[in-house]
N, C-alpha and C positions, 0 to 999 in steps of 0.2 A: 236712207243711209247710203244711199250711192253714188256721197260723197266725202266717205269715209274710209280709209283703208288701216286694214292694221297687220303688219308683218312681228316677225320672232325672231331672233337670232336662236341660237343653240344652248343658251343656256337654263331656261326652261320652258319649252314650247306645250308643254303641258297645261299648266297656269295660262298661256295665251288662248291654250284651246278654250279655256273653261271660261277666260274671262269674254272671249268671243260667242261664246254660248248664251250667256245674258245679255250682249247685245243683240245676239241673233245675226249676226255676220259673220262672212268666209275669214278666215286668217290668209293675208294673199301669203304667196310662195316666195322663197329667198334661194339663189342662189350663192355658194361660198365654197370657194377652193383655197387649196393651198398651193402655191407654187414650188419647183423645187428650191428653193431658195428661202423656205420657211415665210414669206409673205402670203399674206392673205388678200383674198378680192372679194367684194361683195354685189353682188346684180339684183337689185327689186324687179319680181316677176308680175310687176302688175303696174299697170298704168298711175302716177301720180301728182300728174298736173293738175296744179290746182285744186287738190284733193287734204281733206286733212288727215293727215299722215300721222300714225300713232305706232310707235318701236317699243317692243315688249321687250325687255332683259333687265333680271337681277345681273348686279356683279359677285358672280359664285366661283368658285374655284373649279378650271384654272383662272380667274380673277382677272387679270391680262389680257387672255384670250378674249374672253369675253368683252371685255371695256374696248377691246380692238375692233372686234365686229360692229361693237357699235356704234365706236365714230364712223365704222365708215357704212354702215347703214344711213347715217345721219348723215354724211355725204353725200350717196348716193340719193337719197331723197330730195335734197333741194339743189341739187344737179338738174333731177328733175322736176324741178319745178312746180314743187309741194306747195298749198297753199299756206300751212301750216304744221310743222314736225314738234309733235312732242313726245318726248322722253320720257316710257314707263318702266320706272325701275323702281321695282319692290324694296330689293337693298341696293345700299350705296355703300357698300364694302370701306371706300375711302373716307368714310365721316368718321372714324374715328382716329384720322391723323387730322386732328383739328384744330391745334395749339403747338404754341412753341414752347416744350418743356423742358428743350434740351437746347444746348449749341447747334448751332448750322446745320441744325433740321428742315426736313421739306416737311411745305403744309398740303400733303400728296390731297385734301379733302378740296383745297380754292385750286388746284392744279387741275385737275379732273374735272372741277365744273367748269376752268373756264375751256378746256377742252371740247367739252359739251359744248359750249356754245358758239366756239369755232367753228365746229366741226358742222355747224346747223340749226343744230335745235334752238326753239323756240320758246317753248317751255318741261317743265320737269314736274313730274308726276311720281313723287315717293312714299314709303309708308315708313313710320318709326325712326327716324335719324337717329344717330348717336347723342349729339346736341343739338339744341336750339343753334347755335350761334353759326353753324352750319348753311342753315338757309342765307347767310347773309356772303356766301360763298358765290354765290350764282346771280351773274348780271340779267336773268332772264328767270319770267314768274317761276314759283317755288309752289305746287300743293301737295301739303303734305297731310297725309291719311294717319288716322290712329287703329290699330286692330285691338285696345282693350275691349271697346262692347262684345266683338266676337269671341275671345277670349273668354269674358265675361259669362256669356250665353252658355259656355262649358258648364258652368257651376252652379245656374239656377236652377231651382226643382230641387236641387240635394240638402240633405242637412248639416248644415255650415254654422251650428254649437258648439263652443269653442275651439273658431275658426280665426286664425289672423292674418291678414297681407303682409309678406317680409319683401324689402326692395333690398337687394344683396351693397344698394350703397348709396348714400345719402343725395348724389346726385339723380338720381332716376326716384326718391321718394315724393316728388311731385307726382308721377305718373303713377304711383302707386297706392296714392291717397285718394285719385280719381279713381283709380277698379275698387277700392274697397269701401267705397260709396255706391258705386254699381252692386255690390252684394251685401250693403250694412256690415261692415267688418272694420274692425278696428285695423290700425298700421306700424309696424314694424321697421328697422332698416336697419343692416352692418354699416359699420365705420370701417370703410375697404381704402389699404394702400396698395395699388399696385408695384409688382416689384418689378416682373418681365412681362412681356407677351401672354406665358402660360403658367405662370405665377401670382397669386395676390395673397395680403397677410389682413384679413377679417381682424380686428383688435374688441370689438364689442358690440351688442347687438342695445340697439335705442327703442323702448318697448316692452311689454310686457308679454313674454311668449311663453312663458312656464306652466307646463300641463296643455301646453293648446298645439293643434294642427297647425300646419304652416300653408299657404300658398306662396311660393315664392314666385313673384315677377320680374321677369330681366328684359330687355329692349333683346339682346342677343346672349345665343349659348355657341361659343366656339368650341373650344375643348374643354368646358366643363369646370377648368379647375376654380373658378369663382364660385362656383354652387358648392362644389365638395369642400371648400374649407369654410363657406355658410352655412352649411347641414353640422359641423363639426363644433361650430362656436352654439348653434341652437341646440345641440345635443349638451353641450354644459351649462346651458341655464335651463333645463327641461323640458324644450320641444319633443313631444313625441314622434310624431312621423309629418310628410310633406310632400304637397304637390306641387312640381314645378310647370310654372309654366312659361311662356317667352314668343314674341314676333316672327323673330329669323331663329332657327334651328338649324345650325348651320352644322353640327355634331361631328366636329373634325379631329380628326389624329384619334385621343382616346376614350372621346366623349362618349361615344357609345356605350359602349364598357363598362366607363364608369358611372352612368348614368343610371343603364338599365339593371345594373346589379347591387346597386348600393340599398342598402338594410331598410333606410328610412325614408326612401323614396317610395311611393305609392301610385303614380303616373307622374309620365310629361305630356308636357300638351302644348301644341307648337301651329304655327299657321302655316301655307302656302306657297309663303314671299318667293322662299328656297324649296330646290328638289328634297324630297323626302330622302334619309338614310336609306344605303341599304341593310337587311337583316336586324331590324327592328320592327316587327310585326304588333309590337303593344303599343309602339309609339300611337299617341292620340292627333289627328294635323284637323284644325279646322279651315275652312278654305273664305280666304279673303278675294275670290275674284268678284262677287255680286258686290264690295265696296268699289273695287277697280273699276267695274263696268260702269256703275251708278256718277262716278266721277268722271268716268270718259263721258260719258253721254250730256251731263253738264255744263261738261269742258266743251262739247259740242253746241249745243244750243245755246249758249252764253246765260246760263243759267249759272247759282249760286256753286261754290262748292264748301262756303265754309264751315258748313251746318255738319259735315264729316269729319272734319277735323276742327273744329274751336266748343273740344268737350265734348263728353259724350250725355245724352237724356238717363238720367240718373233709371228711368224705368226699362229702359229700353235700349237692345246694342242701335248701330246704328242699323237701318233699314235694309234688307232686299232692293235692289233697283227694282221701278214699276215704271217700266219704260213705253213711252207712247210707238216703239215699230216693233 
């Protein structure tokens, strides 16, 4: 592997560390200052000629910041003379400005990729998009990861007697009809109008959830308010209580709050992608870097990658890396 390098920017060097743990390699070193002038600079502290170059960052808030490190990570790499830069970002914060729904809106999702690919990179390394139609954003390959099996893997062993998958809205009930094959469970979904940002109006649940537990799955939890007015429409057709769970946990503004305090919630349970909350010690995170790593390593030896993301094996989440260094 020593012709692989992989750096972090700042926005979760944690995740980097973990997923460099299953490789079994160093995370090289980044230098990044700020000027007084509020500009930023970035210096790769490790040689990268000719080397294939792999940049860790979600874009997590501050959002900006971050997207700014690492263009110019991706910069800075094929400066020097990378053989290869690819871009591993858990979330892609911008996939869900992905349509024009309004007048003279920006489609900030195909701006940022083609940024990305200005800027360098080569390829893109994501988990969970907002949409499919997303991937058709970016002039440079697209592999994208799914973390239902790991999700999944939460729930087996337990007893899941009447148990149902709710997908809080009828676009994400594809992905939600695969996890609950993954655990033999029937499937659920709100008929969700968004109103603002941190707003949506739930109209009726499609499904039969009266008297049964709920799992609820979402691609993303920002502030919350899409799950609290789904636990309120399943409380008036007889949902008893519910487990939520989701990709990116991103639990911002009053999510926490409301999350961890509300009556008929029973756990959340969230992955990696993003840094964990602070001051939520029940929250459940299960860690998607052994998919990260299994895919870098792939991405490395021009081996398959689609076996991780095209469906998950109905018995099985997807695999542990079992990596030959």
């Amino acid at each position: 592997m020593n012709d692989v390098v992989v750096f972090s920017g700042t926005a979760h060097p944690s995740l980097a560390d973990r997923i460099c743990g299953h490789l079994g390699v160093r995370r090289a070193a980044v230098d990044i200052k700020r000027f007084s002038n509020d500009c930023l600079q970035v210096q790769l502290l490790e040689n990268c000629r000719q080397q294939d170059v792999y940049l860790i960052q979600p874009l997590v808030p501050p959002t900006q910041e971050h997207l700014m490190e690492l263009l110019l990570m991706c910069d800075a790499a094929r400066g020097a003379s990378a053989a290869q830069i690819t871009v591993v970002m858990p979330h892609y914060a911008y996939a869900r400005s992905d349509k024009k729904d309004a007048s003279r809106i920006s489609l900030g999702g195909r701006l940022v990729a083609d940024m990305l690919s200005t800027a360098g990179a080569h390829r893109v390394l994501t988990m969970a998009l907002h949409a499919p139609q997303v991937h058709g954003f970016f002039s440079v390959p697209v592999d994208h990861l799914t973390a239902i099996g790991v999700l999944a893997d939460h729930y087996r062993g337990r007893d899941l007697t009447n148990t149902v998958v709710v997908s809080p809205d009828l676009g994400n009930a594809k992905t939600a009809t695969l996890f609950a094959r993954l655990l033999g469970l029937p499937v659920a979904a709100g008929s969700k109008q968004r109103v603002t940002d941190d707003k949506v109006v739930i109209e009726s649940i499609v499904g039969d959830v009266a008297g049964k537990r709920a799992i609820i799955l979402d691609d993303e939890i920002a502030t919350g308010g899409s799950i609290v007015e789904l636990l309120e429409r399943l409380k008036d057709v007889g949902c008893t209580e519910a487990s939520v769970t989701c990709t990116h946990g991103l639990f911002a503004g009053p999510a926490v709050e409301r999350l961890s305090t509300h009556p008929m919630i029973s756990e959340v349970v969230t992955t990696d992608t993003v840094p964990r909350p602070d001051g939520w010690p029940d929250l459940q995170v299960r860690s998607v870097a052994g998919l990260f790593a299994e895919a870098i390593s792939r991405i490395h030896y021009g081996r398959s990658v689609s076996s991780l993301f095209e469906g998950v094996d109905p018995t099985h989440a997807p695999p542990q890396p079992r990596l030959p260094f």
